[in-house]
C-alpha positions as CSV (number, residue, x, y, z in Angstrom):
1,X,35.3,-1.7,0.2
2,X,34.7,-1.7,-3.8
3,X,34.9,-5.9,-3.3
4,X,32.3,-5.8,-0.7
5,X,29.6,-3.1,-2.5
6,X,30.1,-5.6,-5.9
7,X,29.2,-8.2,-3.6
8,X,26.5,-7.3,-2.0
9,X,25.4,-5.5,-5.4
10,X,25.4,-8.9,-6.8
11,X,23.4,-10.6,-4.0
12,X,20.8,-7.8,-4.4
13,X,20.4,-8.8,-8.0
14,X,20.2,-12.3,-6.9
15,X,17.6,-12.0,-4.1
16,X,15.4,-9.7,-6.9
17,X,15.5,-12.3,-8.7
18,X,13.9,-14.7,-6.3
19,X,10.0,-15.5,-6.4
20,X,9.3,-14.8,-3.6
21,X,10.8,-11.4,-3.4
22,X,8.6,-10.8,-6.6
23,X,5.7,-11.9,-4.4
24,X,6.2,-10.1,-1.4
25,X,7.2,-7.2,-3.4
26,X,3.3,-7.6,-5.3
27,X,1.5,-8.4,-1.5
28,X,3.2,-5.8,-0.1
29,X,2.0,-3.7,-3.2
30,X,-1.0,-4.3,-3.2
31,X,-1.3,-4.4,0.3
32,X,0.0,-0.7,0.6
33,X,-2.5,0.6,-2.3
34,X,-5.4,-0.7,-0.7
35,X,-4.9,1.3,2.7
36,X,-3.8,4.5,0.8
37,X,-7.0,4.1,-1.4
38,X,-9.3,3.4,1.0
39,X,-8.0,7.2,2.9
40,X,-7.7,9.2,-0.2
41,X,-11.5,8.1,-0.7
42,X,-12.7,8.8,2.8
43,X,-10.9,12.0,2.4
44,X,-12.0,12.9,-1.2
45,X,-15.5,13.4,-1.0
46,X,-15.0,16.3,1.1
47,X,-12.9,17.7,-1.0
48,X,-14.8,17.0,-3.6
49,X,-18.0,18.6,-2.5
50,X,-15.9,21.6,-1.0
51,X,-15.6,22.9,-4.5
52,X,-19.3,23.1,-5.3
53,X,-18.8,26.5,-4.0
54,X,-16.8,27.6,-7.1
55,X,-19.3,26.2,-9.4
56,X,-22.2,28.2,-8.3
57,X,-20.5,31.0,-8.8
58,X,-18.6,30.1,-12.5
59,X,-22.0,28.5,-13.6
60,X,-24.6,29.4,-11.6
61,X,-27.4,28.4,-14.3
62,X,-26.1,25.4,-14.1
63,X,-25.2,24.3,-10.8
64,X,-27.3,21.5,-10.5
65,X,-25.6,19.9,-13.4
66,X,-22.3,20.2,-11.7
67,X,-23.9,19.3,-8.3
68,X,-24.8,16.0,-10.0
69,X,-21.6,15.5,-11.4
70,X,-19.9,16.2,-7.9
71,X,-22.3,13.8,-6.2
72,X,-22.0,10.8,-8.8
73,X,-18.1,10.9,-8.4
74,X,-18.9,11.1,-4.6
75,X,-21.3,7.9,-4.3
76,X,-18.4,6.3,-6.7
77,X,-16.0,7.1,-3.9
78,X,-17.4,6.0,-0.9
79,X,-18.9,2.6,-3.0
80,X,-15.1,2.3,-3.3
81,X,-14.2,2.5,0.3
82,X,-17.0,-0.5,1.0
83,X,-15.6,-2.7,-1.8
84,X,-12.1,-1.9,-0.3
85,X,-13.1,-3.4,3.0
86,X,-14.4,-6.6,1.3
87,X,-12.6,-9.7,1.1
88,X,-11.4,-8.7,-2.7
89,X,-10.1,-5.7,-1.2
90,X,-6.8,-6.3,-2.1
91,X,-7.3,-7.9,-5.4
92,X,-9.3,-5.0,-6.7
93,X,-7.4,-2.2,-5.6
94,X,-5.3,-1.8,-8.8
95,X,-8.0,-1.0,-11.0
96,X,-10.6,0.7,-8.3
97,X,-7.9,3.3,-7.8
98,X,-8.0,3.8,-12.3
99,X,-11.5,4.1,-12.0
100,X,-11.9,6.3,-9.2
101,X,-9.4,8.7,-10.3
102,X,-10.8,8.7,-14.0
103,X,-14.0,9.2,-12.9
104,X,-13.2,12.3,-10.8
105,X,-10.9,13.6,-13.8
106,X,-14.3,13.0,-16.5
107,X,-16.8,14.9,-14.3
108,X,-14.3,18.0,-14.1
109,X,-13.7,17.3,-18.0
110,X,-17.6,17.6,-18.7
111,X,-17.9,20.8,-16.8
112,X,-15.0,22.7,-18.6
113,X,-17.8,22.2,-21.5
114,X,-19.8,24.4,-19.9
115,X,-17.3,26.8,-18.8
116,X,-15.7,27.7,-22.1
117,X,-14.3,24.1,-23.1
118,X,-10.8,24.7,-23.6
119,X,-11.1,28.0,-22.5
120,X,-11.5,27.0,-19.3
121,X,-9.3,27.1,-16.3
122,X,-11.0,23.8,-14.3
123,X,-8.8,21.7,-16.0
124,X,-6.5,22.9,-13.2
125,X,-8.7,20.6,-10.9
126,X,-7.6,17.6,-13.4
127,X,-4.0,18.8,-12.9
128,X,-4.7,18.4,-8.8
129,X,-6.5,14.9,-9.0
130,X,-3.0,13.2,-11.3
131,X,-0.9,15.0,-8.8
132,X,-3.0,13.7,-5.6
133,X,-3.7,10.2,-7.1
134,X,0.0,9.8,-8.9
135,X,2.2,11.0,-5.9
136,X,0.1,9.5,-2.7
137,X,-1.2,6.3,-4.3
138,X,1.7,3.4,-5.0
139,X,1.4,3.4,-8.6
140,X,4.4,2.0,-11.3
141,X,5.0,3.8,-13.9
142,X,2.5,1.9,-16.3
143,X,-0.7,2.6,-14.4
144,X,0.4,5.9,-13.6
145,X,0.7,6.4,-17.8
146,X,-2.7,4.6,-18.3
147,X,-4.5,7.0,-16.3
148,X,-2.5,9.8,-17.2
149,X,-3.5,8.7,-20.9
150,X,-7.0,8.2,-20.2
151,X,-7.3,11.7,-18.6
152,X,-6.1,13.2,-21.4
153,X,-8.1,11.6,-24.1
154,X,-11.0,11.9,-22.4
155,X,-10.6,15.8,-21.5
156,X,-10.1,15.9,-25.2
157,X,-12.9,13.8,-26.6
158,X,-15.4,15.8,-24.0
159,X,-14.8,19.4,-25.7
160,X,-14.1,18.6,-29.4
161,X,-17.8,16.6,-29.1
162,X,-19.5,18.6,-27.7
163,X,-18.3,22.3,-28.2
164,X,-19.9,24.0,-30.6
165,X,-17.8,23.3,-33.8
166,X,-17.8,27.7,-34.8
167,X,-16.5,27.7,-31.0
168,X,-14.1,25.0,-31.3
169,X,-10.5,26.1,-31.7
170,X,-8.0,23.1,-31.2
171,X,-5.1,25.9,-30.9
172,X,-6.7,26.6,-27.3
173,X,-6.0,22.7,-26.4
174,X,-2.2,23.6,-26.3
175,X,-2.0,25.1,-22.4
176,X,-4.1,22.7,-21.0
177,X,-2.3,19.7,-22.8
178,X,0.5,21.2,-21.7
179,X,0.2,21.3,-18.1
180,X,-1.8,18.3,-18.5
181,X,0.4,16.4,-19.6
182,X,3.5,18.0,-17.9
183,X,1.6,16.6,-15.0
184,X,1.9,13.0,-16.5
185,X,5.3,13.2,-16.6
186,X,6.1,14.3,-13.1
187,X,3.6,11.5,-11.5
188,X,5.1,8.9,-14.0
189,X,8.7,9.7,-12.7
190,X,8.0,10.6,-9.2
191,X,6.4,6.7,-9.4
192,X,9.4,5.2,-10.9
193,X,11.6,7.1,-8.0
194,X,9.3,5.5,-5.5
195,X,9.3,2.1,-6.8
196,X,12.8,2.1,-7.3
197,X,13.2,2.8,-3.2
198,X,10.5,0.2,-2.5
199,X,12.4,-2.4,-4.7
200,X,15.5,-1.3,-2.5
201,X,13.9,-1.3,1.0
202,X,12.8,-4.7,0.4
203,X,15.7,-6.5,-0.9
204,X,17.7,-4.7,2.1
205,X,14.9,-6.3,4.6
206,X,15.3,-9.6,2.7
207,X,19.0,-9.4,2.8
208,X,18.7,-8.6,7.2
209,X,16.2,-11.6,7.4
210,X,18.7,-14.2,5.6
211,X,21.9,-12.5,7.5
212,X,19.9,-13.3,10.7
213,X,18.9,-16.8,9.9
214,X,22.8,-17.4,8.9
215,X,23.2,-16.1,12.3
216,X,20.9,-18.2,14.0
217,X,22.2,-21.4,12.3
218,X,25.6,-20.4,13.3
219,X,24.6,-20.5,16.8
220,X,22.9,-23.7,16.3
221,X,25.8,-25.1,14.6
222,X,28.4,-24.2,17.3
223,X,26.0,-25.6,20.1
224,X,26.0,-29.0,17.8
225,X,29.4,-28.9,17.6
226,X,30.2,-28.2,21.6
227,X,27.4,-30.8,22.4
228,X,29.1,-33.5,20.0
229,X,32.4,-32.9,21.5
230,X,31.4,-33.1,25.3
231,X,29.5,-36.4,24.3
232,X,32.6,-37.8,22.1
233,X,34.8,-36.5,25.5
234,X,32.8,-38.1,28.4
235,X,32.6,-41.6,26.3
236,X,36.4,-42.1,27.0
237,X,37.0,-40.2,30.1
238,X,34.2,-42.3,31.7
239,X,36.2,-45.5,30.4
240,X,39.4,-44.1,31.5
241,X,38.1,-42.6,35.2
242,X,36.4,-46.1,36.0
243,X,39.7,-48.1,35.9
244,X,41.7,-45.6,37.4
245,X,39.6,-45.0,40.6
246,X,39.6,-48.7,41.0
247,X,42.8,-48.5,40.9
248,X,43.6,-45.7,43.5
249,X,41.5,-47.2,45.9
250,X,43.0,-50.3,45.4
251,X,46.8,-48.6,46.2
252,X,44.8,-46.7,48.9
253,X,43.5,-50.1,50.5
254,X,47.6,-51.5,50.2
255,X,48.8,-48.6,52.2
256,X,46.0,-48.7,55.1
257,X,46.8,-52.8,55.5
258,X,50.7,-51.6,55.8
């Protein structure tokens, strides 16, 4: 049993390291992103907009400010879904998913200015954007990390520019970093988890396909082998058979004539 798992460990490594896993493993990729993109933007604008709600009553002298925020992320989200069901739909799907979730991350960002900058408790809607976007979208652990860090420097650059500077207390940064980036962490290893099982689900598909076609040439071998053999067999019995019906029915012939 140990023999066998090294063995089929070692032809794991071996079909990973194959081109064309490494290509079917990116088409697939990409593949996957661009359908779970193009729902998480059909679905988000709802969402999106459902929240308005909340900002006319946390800001309501300045609820059309937010309303315009809400609405640009919006147009940038349904834009997506159209460029998504173009013919570079798969090519741009990598970074259209960045954008899209950055931009819905920045427009929250700009209105914790308004609410109290750090203060504020709407960063908690960044906190649900990196865990919708980093657990339901087919990120590695690199983009996951590059929008994590974007999100972060961003939400930071927002409030120490434009909160007042008597207001402007870097102490009150602490909680929100730290759920902020708490929340990095989890999407960024959730991601590696999920790769890791993608990586495996292929190479075990890969490994099904190639014990299948070993199958199937098997077969094809054997009915080679049976069809050589009955050729090679009738060749001879045909020159033996000839000869010796001849020469029954020549005995046969001698025994009527007696």
């Amino acid at each position: 049993m140990c023999r066998k798992g090294k063995m089929g460990e070692i032809e794991s490594n071996e079909i990973e390291r194959t081109p064309i896993y490494q290509e079917r493993l990116n088409n697939e990729g990409r593949e996957l992103l661009r359908l779970r993109l193009r729902y998480v933007l059909t679905v988000s604008p709802i969402l999106y907009l459902s929240f308005y709600g909340l900002d006319y009553v946390l800001a309501p002298e300045n609820y059309l400010i937010f309303l315009g925020l809400r609405l640009f992320v919006v147009f940038n989200h349904l834009a997506g879904v159209a460029l998504l069901s173009s013919k570079f739909g798969p090519k741009i799907a990598a970074p259209l998913s960045v954008w899209e979730a950055y931009i819905s991350t920045l427009a929250i960002a700009i209105m914790t200015i308004f609410l109290g900058g750090f203060l504020s408790n709407y960063y908690v809607g960044i906190v649900f954007v990196l865990f919708v976007t980093g657990l339901f979208l087919p990120w590695n652990v690199s983009v996951t990390i590059v929008n994590g860090l974007l999100t972060l420097f961003s939400y930071l650059a927002v409030n120490v520019f434009f909160t007042p500077p008597q207001s402007l207390k870097l102490i009150d940064a602490v909680s929100p970093f730290f759920f902020l980036g708490g929340s990095v962490f989890l999407t960024a290893f959730a991601n590696y988890s999920k790769e890791m099982t993608r990586r495996r689900d292929l190479q075990l598909r890969m490994q099904i396909e190639k014990a299948n076609e070993d199958l199937k040439e098997l077969d094809n071998a054997k009915m080679r082998f049976f069809s050589n053999v009955s050729h090679e067999l009738r060749s001879p019995l045909t020159l033996i058979l000839g000869p010796l019906e001849t020469l029954l029915k020549g005995q046969q012939n001698q025994q009527d004539t007696r």
